[in-house]
C-alpha positions in Angstrom: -52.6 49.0 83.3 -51.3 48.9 79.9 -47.8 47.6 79.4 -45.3 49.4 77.6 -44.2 48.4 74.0 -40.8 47.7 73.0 -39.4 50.4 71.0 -37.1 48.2 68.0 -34.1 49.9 66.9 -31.8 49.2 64.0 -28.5 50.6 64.1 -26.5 51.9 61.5 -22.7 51.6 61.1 -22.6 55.5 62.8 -25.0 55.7 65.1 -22.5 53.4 67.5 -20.7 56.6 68.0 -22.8 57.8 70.1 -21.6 57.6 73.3 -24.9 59.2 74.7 -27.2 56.1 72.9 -25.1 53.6 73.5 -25.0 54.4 77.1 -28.6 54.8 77.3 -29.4 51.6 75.3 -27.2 49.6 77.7 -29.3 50.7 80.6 -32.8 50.8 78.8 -33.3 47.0 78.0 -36.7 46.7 79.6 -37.3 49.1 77.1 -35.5 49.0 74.1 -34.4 46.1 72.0 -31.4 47.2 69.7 -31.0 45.3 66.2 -27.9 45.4 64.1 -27.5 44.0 60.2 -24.7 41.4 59.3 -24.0 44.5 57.1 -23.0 46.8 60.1 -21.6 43.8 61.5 -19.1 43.2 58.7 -18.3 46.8 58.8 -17.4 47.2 62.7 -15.1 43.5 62.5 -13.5 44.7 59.1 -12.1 48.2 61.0 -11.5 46.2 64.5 -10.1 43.2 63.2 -7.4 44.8 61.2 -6.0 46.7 64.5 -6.4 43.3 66.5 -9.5 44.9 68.8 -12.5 42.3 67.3 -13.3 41.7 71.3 -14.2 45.5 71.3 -17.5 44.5 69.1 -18.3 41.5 70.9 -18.1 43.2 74.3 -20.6 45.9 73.4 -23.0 43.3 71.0 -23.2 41.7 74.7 -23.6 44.8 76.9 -26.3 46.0 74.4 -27.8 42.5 73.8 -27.7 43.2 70.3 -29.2 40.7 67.9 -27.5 40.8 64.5 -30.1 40.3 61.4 -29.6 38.5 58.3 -29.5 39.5 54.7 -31.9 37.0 52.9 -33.0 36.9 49.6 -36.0 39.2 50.1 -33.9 41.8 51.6 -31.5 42.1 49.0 -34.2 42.2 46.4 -36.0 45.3 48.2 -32.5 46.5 48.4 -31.8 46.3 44.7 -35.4 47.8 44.2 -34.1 51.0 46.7 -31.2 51.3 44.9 -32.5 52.6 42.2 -33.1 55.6 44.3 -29.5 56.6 43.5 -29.1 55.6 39.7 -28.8 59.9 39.3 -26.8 60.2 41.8 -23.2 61.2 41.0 -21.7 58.1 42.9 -24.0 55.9 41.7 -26.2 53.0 43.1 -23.4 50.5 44.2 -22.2 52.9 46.4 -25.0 53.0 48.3 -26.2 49.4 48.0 -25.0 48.4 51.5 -26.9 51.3 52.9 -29.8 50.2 50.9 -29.5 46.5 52.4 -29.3 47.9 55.6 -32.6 50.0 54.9 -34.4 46.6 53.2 -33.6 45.1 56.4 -35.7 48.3 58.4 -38.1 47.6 56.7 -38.9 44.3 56.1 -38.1 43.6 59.9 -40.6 46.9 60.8 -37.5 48.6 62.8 -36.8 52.4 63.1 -33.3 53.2 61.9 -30.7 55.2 63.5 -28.6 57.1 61.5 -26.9 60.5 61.4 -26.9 59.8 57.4 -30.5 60.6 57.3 -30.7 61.5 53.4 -29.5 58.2 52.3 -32.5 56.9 53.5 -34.8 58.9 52.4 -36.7 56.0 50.2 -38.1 55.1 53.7 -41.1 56.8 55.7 -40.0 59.9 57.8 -41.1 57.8 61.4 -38.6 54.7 60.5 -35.5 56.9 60.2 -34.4 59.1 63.0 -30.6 60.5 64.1 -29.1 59.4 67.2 -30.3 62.5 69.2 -34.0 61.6 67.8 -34.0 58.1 68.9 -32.7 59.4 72.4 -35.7 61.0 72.6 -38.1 58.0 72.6 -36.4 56.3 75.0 
C-alpha cells in the first residue's frame, strides 16, 4: 500500500482569512503541512501587535503547526529577478517586492501557494498557485 504524500502549502498574508482552510488545515495534519514566510509573519504581528492581540498569531502558528520560512539571500535574489515582472506596472515593482519574496520562497522551497491574489503571481507555474477554495480541494 502506497502511502500518502504530504501536500506542502505556503500561505499568503490572505489566505488566513479563510475560516473554511484554516479549519480544515488544523484538522488535516496527517495530511497537510502548512508553511508561512517571515514575510507573512511580519505582516500578521505588525496589524496584531499594534491592537495588543500578538498571542492571536502565536495561538494559530501552534494550532496549525505552522513552520515559518526564512528570507535568504537566494530568495531575495529570485525575488528581485520576479520583480521585474511589474516594472510596467502602474505601481511599480517595489510594491510588489514582498509578494515577490513570498513567491521566491514558493519556489525555491517547491511549495504550492495559497492566495486569493492569484495575478500577482502569475510569474509562477499555474499548479504552484491556487486560491483558498482550490487548495481546499486537495485536501
Amino acid at each position: 500500500m502506497e502511502a500518502l504524500k504530504m501536500i506542502e502549502l505556503l500561505l499568503e498574508t490572505n489566505a488566513f482569512k479563510n475560516k473554511k482552510l484554516i479549519r480544515r488545515l488544523a484538522t488535516s495534519k496527517e495530511i497537510v503541512k502548512a508553511y508561512a514566510s517571515v514575510i507573512v509573519a511580519l505582516e500578521h504581528y505588525f496589524h496584531l501587535i499594534l491592537k495588543d492581540k500578538a498571542y492571536l498569531w502565536e495561538n494559530l502558528k501552534q494550532i496549525l503547526h505552522l513552520t515559518i520560512l526564512p528570507i535568504t539571500e537566494t530568495e531575495a535574489k529570485l525575488a528581485a529577478y520576479y520583480s521585474k515582472h511589474f516594472l510596467d506596472h502602474p505601481r511599480g515593482p517595489s510594491y510588489f517586492f514582498f509578494d515577490c519574496l513570498i513567491g521566491a520562497t514558493a519556489k525555491i522551497w517547491d511549495l504550492i501557494l495559497v492566495t486569493e491574489n492569484t495575478k500577482d503571481f502569475n510569474y509562477l507555474p499555474e499548479k504552484l498557485v491556487l486560491t483558498p477554495t482550490e487548495a481546499l480541494q486537495l485536501i
